[in-house]
ChimeraX commands (.cxc) that place a marker at each C-alpha (Angstrom):
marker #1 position -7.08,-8.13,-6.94 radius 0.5
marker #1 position -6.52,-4.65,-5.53 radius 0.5
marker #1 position -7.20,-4.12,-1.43 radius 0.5
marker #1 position -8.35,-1.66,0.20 radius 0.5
marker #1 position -5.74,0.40,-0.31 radius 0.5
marker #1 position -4.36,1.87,-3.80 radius 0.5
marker #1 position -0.75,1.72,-3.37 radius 0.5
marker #1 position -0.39,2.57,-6.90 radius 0.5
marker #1 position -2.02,5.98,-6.44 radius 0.5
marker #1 position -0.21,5.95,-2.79 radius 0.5
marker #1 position 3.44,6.12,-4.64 radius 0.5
marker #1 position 2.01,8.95,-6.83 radius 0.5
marker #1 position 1.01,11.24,-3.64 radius 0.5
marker #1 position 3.90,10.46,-1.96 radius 0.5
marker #1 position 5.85,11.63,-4.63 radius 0.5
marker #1 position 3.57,14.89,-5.83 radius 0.5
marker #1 position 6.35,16.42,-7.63 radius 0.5
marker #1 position 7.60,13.96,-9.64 radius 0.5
marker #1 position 11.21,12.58,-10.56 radius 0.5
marker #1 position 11.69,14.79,-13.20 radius 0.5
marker #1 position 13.81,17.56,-11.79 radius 0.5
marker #1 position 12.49,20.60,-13.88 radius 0.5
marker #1 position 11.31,18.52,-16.34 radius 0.5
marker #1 position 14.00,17.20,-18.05 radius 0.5
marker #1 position 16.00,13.97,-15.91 radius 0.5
marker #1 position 18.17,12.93,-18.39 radius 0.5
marker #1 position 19.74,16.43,-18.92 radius 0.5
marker #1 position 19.94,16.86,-14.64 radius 0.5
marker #1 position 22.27,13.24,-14.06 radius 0.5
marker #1 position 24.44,14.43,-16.86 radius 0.5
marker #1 position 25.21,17.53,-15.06 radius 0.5
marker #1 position 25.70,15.87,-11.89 radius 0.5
marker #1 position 27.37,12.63,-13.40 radius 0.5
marker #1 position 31.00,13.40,-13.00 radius 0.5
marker #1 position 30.83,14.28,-9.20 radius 0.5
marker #1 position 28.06,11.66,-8.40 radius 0.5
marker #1 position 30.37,8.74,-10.11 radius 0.5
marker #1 position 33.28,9.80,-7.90 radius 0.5
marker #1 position 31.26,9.65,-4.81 radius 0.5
marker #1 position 29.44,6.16,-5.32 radius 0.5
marker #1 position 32.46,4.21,-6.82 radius 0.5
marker #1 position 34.04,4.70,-3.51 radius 0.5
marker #1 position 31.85,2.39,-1.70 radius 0.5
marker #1 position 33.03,-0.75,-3.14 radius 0.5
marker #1 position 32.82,-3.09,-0.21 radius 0.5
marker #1 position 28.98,-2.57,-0.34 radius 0.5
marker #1 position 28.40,-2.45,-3.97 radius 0.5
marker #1 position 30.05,-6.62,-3.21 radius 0.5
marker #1 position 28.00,-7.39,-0.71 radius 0.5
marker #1 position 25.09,-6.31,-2.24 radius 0.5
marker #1 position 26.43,-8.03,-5.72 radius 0.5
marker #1 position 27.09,-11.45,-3.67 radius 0.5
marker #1 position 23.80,-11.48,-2.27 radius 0.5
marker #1 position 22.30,-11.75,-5.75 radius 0.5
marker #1 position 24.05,-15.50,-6.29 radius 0.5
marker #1 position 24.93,-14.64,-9.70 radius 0.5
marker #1 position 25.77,-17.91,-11.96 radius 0.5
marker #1 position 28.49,-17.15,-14.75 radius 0.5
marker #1 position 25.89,-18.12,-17.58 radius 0.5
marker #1 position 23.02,-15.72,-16.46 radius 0.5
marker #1 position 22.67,-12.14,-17.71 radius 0.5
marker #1 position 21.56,-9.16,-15.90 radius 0.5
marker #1 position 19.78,-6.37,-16.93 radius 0.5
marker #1 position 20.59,-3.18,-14.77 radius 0.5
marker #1 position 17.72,-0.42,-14.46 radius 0.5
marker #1 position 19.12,2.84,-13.83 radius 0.5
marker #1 position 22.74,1.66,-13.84 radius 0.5
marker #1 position 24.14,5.28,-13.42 radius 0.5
marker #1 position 27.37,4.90,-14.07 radius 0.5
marker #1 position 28.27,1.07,-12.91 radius 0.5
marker #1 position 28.66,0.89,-9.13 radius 0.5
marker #1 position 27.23,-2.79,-9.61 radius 0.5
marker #1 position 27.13,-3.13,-13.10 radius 0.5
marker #1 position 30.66,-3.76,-13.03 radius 0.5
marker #1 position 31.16,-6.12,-9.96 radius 0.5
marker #1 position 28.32,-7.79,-11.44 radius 0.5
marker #1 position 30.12,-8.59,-14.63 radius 0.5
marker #1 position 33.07,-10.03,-13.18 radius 0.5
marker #1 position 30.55,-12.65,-11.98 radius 0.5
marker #1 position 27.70,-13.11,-14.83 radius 0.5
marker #1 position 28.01,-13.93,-19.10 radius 0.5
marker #1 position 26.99,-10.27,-19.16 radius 0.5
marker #1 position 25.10,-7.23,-18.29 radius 0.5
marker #1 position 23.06,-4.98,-19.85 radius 0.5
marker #1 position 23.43,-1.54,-18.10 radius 0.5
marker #1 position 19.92,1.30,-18.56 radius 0.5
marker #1 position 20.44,4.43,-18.12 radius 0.5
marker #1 position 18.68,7.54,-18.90 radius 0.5
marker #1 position 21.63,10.10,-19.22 radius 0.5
marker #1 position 24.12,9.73,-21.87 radius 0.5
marker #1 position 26.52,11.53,-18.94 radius 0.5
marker #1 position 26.17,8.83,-16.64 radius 0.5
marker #1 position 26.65,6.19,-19.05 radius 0.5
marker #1 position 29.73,8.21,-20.13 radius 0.5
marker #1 position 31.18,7.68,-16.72 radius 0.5
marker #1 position 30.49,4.01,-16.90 radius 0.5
marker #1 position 32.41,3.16,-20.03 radius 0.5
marker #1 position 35.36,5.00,-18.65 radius 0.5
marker #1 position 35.12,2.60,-15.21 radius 0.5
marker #1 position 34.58,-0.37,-17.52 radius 0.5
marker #1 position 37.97,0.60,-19.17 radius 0.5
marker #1 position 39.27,1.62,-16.65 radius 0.5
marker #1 position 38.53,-2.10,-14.92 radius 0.5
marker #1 position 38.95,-3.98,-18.09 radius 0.5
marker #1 position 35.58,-4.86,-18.28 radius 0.5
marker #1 position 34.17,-5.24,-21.64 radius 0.5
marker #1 position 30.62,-7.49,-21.35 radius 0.5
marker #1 position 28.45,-4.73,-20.43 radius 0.5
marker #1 position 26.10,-3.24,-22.86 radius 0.5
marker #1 position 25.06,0.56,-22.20 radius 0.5
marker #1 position 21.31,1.34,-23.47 radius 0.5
marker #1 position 20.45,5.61,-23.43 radius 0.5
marker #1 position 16.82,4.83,-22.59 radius 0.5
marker #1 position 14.32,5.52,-20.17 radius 0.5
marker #1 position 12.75,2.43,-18.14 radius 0.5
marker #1 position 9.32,3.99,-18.08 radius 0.5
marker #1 position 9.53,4.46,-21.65 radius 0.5
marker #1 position 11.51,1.67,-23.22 radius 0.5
marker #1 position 9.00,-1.57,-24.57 radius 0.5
marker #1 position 9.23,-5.06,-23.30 radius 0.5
marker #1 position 9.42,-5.75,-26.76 radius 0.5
marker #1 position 12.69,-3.55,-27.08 radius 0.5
marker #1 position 14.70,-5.63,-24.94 radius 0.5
marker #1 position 15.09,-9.48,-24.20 radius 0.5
marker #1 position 14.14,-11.32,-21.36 radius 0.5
marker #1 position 17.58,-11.36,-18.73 radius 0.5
marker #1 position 18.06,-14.08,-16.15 radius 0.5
marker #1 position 18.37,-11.53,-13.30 radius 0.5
marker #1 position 16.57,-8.10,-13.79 radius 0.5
marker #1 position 17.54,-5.57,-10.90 radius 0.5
marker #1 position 16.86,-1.84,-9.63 radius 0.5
marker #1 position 18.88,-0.01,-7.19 radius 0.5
marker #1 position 17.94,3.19,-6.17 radius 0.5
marker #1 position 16.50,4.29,-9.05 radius 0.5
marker #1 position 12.85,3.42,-9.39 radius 0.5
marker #1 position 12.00,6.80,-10.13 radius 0.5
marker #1 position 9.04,6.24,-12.17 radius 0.5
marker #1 position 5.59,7.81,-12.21 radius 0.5
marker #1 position 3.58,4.46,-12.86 radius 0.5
marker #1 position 5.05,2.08,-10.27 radius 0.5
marker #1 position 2.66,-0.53,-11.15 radius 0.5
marker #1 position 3.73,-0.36,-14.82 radius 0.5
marker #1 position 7.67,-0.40,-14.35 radius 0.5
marker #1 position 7.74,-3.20,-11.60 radius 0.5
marker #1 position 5.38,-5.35,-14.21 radius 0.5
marker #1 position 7.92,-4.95,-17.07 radius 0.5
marker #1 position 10.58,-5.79,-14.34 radius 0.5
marker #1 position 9.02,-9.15,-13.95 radius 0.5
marker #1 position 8.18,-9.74,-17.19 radius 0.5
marker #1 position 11.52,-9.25,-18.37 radius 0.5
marker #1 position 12.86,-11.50,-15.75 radius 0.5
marker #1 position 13.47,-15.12,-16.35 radius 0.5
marker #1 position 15.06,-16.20,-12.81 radius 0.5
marker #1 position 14.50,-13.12,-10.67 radius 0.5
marker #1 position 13.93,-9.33,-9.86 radius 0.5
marker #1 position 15.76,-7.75,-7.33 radius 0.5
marker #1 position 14.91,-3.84,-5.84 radius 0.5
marker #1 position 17.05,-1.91,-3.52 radius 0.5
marker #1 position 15.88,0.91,-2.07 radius 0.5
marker #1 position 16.45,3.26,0.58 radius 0.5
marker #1 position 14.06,2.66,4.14 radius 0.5
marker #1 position 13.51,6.95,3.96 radius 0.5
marker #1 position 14.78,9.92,2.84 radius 0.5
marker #1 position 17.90,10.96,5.27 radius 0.5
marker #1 position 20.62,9.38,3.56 radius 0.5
marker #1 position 21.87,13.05,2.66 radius 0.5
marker #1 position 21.98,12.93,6.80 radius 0.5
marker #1 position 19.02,15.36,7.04 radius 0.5
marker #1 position 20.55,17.71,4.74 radius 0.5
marker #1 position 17.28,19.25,3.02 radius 0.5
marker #1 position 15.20,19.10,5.89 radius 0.5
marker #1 position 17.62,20.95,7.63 radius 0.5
marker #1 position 17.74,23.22,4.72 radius 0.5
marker #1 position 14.82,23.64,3.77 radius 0.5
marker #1 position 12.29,22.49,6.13 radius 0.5
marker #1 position 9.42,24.04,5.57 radius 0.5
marker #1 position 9.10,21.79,2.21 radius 0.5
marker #1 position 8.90,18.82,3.61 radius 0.5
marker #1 position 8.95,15.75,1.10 radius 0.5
marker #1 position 6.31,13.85,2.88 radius 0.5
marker #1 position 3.76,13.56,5.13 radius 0.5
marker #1 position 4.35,11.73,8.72 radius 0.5
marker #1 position 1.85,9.71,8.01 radius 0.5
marker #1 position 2.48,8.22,4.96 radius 0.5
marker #1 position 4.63,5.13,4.55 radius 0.5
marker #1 position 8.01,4.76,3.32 radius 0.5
marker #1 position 8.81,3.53,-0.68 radius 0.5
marker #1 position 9.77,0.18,0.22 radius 0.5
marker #1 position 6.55,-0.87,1.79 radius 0.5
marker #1 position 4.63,0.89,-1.02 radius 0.5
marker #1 position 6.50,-1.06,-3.77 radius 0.5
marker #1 position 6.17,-4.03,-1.47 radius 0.5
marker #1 position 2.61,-3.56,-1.30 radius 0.5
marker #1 position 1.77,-2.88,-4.79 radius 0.5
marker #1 position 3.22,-6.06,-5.64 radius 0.5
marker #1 position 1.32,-8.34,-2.68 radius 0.5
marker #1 position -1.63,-6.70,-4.80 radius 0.5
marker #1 position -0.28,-7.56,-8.43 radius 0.5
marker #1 position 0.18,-11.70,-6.75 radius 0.5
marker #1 position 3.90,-10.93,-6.53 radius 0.5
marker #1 position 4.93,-12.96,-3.06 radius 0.5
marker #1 position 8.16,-10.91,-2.66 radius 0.5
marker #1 position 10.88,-11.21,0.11 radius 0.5
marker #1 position 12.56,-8.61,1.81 radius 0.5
marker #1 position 14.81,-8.04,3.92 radius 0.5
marker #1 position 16.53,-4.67,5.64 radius 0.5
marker #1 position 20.20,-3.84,5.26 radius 0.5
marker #1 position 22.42,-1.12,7.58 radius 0.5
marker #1 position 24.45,0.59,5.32 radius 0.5
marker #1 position 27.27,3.31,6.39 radius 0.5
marker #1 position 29.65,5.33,4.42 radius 0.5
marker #1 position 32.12,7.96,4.85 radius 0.5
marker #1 position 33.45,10.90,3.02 radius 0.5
marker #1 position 36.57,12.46,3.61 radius 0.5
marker #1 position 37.21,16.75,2.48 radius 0.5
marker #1 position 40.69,18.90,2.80 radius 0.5
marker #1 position 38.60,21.56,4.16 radius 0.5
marker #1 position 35.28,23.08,4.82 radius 0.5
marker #1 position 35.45,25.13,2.07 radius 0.5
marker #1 position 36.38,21.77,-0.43 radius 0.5
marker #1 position 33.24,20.06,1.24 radius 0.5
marker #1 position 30.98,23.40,0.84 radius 0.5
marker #1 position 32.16,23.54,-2.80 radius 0.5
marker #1 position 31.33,19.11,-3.29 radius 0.5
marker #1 position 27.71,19.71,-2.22 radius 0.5
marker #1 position 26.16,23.20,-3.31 radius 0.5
marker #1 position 27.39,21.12,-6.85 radius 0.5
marker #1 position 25.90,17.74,-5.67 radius 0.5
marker #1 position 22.64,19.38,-4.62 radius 0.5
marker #1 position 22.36,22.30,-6.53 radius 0.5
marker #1 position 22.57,24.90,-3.94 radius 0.5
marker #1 position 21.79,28.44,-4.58 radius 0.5
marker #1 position 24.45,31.20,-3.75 radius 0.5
marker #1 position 21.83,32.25,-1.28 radius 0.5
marker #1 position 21.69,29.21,1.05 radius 0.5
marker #1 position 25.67,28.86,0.73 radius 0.5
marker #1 position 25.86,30.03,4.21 radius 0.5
marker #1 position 22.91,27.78,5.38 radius 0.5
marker #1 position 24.73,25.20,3.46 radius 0.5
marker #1 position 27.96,26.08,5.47 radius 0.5
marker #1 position 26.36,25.80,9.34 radius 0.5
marker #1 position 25.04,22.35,8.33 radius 0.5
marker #1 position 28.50,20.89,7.72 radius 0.5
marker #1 position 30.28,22.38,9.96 radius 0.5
marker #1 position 28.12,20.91,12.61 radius 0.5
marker #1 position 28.38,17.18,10.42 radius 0.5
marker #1 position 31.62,17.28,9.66 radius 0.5
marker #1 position 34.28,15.64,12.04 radius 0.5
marker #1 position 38.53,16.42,12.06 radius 0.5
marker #1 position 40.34,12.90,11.04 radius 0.5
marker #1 position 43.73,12.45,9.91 radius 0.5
marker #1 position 42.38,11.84,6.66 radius 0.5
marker #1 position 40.82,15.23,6.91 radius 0.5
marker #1 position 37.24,16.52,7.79 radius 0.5
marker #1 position 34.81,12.96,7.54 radius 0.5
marker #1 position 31.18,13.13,6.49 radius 0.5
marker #1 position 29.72,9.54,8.18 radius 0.5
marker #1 position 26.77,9.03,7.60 radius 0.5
marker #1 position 24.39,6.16,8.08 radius 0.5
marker #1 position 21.34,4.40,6.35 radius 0.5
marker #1 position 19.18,1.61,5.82 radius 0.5
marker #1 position 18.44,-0.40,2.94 radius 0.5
marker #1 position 15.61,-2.17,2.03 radius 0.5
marker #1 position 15.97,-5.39,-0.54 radius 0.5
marker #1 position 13.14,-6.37,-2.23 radius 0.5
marker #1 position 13.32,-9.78,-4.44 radius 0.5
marker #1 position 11.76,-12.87,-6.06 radius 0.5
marker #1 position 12.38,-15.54,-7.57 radius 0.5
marker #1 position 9.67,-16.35,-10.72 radius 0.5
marker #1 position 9.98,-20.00,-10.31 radius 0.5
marker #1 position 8.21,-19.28,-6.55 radius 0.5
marker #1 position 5.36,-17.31,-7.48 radius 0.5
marker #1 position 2.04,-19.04,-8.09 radius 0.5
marker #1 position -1.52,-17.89,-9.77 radius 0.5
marker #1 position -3.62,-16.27,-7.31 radius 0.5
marker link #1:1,2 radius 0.2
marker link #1:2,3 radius 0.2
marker link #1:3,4 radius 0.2
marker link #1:4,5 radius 0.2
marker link #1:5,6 radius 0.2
marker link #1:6,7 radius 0.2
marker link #1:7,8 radius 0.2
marker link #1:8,9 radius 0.2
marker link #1:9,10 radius 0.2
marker link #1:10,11 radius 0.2
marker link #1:11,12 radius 0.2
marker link #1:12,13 radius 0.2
marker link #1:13,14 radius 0.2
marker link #1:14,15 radius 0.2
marker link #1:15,16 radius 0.2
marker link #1:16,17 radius 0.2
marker link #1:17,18 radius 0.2
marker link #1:18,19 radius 0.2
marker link #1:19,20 radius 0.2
marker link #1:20,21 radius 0.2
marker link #1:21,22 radius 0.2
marker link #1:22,23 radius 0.2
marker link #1:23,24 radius 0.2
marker link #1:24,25 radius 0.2
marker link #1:25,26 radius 0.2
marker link #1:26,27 radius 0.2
marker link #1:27,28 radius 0.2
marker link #1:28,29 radius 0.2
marker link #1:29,30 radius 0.2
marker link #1:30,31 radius 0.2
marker link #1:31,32 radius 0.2
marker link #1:32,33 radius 0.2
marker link #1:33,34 radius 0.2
marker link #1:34,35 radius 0.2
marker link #1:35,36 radius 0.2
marker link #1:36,37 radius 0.2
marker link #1:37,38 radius 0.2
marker link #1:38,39 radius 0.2
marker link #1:39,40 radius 0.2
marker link #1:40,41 radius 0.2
marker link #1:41,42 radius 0.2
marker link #1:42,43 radius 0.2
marker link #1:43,44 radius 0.2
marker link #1:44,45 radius 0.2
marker link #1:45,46 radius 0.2
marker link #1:46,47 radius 0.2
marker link #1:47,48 radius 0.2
marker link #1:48,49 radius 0.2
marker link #1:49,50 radius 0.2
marker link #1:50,51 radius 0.2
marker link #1:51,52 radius 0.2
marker link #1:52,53 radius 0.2
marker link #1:53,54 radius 0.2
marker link #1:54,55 radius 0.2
marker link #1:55,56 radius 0.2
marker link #1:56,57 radius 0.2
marker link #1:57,58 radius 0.2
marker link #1:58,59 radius 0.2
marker link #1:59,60 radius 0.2
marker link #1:60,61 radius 0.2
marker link #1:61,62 radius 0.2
marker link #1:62,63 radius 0.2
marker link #1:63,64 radius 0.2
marker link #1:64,65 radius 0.2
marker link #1:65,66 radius 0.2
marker link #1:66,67 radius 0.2
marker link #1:67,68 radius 0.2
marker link #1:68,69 radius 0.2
marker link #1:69,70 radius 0.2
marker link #1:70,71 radius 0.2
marker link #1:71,72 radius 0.2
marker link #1:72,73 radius 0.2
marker link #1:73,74 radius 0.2
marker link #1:74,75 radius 0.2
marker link #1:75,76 radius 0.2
marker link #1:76,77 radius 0.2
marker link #1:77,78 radius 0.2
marker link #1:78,79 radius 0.2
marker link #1:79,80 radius 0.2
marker link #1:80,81 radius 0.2
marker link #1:81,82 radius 0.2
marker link #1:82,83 radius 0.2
marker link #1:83,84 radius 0.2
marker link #1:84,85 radius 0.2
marker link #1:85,86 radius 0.2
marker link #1:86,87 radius 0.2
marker link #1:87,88 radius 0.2
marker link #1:88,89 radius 0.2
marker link #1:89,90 radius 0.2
marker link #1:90,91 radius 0.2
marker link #1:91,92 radius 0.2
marker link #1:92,93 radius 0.2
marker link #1:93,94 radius 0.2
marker link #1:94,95 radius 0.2
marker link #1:95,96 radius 0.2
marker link #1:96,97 radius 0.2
marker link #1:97,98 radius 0.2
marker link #1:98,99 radius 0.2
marker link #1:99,100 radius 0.2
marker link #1:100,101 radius 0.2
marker link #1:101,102 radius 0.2
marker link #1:102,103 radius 0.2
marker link #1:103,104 radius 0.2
marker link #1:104,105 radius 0.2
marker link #1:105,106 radius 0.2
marker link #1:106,107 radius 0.2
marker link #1:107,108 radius 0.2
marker link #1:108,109 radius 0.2
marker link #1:109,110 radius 0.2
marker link #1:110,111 radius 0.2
marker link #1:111,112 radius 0.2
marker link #1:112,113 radius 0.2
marker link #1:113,114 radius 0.2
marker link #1:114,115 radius 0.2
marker link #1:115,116 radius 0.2
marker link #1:116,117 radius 0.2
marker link #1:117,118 radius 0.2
marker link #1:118,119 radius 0.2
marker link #1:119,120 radius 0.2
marker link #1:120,121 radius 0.2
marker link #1:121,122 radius 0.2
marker link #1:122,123 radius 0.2
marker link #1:123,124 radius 0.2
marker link #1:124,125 radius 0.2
marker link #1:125,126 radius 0.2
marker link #1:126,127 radius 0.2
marker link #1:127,128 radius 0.2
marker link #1:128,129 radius 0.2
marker link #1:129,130 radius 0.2
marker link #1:130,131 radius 0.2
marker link #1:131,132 radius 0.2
marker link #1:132,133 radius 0.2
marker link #1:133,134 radius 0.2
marker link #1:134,135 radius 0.2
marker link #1:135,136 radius 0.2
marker link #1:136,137 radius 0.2
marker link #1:137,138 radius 0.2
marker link #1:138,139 radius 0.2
marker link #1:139,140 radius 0.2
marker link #1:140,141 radius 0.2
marker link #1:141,142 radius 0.2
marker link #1:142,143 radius 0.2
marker link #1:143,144 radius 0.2
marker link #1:144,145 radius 0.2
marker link #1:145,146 radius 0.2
marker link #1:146,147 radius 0.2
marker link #1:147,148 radius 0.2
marker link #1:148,149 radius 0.2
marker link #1:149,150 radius 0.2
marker link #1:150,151 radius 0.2
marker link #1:151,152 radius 0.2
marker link #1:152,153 radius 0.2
marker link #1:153,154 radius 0.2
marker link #1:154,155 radius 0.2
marker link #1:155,156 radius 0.2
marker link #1:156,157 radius 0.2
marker link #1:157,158 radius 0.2
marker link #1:158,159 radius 0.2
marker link #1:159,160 radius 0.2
marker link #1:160,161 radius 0.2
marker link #1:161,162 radius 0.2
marker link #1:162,163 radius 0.2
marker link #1:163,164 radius 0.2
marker link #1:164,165 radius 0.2
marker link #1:165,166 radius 0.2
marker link #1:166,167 radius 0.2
marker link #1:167,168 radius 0.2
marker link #1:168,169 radius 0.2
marker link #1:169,170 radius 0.2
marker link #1:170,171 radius 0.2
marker link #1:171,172 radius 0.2
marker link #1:172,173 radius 0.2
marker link #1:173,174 radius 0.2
marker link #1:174,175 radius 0.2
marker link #1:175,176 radius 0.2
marker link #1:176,177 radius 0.2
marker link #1:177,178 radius 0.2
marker link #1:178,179 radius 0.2
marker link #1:179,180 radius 0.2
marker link #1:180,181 radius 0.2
marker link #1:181,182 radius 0.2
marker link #1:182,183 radius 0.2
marker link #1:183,184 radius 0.2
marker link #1:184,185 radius 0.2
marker link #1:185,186 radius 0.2
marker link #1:186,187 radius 0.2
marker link #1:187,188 radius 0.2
marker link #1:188,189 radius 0.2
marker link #1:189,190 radius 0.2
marker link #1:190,191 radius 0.2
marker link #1:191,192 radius 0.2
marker link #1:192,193 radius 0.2
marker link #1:193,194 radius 0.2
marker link #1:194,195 radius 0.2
marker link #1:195,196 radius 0.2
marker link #1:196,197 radius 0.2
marker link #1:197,198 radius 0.2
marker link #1:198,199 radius 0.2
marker link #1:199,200 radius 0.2
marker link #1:200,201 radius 0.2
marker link #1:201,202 radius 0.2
marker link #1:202,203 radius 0.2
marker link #1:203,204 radius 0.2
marker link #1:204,205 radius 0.2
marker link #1:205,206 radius 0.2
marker link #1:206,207 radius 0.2
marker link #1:207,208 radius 0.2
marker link #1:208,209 radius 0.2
marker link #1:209,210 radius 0.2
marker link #1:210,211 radius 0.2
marker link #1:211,212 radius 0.2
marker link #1:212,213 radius 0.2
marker link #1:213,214 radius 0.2
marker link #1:214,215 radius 0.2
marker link #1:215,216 radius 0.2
marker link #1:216,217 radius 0.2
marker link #1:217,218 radius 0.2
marker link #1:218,219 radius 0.2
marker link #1:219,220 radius 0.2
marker link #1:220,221 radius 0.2
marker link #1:221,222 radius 0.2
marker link #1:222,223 radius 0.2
marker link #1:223,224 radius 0.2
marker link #1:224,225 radius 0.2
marker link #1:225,226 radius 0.2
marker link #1:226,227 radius 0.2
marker link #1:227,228 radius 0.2
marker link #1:228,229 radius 0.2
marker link #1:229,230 radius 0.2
marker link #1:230,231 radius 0.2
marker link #1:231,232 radius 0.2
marker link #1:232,233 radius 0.2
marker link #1:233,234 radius 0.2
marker link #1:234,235 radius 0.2
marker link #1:235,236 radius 0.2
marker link #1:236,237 radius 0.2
marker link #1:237,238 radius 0.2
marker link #1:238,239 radius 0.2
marker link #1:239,240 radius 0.2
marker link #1:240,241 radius 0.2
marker link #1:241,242 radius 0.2
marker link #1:242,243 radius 0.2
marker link #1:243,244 radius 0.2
marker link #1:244,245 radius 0.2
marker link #1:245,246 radius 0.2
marker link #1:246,247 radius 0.2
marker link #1:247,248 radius 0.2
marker link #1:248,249 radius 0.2
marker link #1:249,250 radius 0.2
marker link #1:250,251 radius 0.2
marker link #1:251,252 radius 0.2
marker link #1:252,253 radius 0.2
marker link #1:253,254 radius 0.2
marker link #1:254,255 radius 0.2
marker link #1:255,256 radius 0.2
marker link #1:256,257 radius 0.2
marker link #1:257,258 radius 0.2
marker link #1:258,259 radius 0.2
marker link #1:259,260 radius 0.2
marker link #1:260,261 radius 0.2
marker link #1:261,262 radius 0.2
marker link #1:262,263 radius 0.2
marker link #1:263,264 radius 0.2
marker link #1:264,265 radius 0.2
marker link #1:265,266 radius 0.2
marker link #1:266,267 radius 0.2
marker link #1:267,268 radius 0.2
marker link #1:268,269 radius 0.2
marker link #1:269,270 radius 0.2
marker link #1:270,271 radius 0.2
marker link #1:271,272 radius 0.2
marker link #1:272,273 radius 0.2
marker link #1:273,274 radius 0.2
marker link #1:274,275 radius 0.2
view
């Protein structure tokens, strides 16, 4: 029974705009999929321990919402019968069979479809259904139902605790559009929420997370994020100030560090009871 509070309608005010980046996702992660795969496959020590805390059994599949292109999809096959990785844009899926080859990793299956879209009929039940990062849906209610439904041992969400893990990039940037309002709660107790209201007893649990990138130069780290972030010739210079007061001389060359937190959100469907 819904309280007092419509988290549902919550998510959707939070997020006024949308995830739909001028209207047309699947078209905007192809663009960015080359630059964004060689930026998350770096961080493989915490794609494993996020992967490990999932207690994978080698008989169970996994179905992979939003798998982008395979930062756990893969580790995740090394330790399951198989995976089935959903993605959106035919880019990022792109990028993932190359990894897979690249890994020798052939027991994921790559679906082009959209999660808010695609039919519980369309796809079979998975032992372990799991979103990270990329519950960027309009009807939250909706896509964490089919998430459960499609589960048969449990549904696992990570998601970020707010909205600096670009290290305050656009608010420095752009601050007088802020996302949010002060006042309104983050996306992890929203979808944590919603599903106290839909008799989903979840768990969850908050995770520090830190990762650094490494550029020859201030112009090479100018160039990686107007194309990361789509920044306009204009702001260039704006663009310029922020990193060179981020951006820290190492051996290595100039290091980006930045640092976030993680919530993870989970249940197991043999623990949930009518309510």
């Amino acid at each position: 029974m819904p309280g007092i509070i419509n988290w549902d309608e919550l998510w959707k005010a939070v997020h006024p705009g949308g995830f739909h980046h001028n209207g047309d996702p699947a078209a905007y992660w192809d663009k960015k999929a080359k630059a964004f795969n060689q930026r998350v496959m770096k961080h493989r020590e915490w794609a494993e321990m996020q992967v490990a805390s999932l207690k994978l059994q080698p008989h169970e599949t996994v179905l992979d919402i939003g798998a982008g292109t395979g930062r756990l999809a893969i580790p995740m096959a090394r330790m399951a019968k198989s995976v089935t990785a959903l993605d959106r844009s035919g880019g990022m899926l792109k990028c993932l069979k190359a990894n897979m080859q690249a890994e020798g990793i052939s027991n994921i299956t790559c679906i082009q479809r959209d999660w808010e879209e695609i039919g519980v009929d369309e796809i079979p039940p998975h032992d372990v259904v799991l979103s990270s990062n990329s519950l960027g849906v309009v009807d939250l209610r909706t896509a964490l139902a089919k998430m459960d439904q499609l589960a048969k041992r449990a549904v696992y969400i990570f998601t970020f605790t707010d909205h600096r893990r670009d290290g305050g990039f656009m608010e420095f940037l752009m601050p007088e559009h802020s996302r949010r309002s002060p006042s309104w709660p983050a996306d992890y107790l929203i979808i944590y929420n919603l599903l106290a209201d839909m008799g989903i007893h979840a768990d969850i649990s908050i995770h520090r997370f830190e990762s650094s990138e490494y550029y020859a130069n201030l112009d090479d780290a100018v160039a990686s994020w107007k194309e990361m972030h789509d920044i306009s010739d204009e702001k260039v210079p704006k663009l310029r100030e922020f990193l060179s007061q981020k951006l820290i001389p190492t051996d290595q060359g100039l290091q980006m560090h930045r640092r976030s937190k993680i919530a993870r959100i989970s249940w197991q469907k043999d623990m949930q009871f009518e309510v």
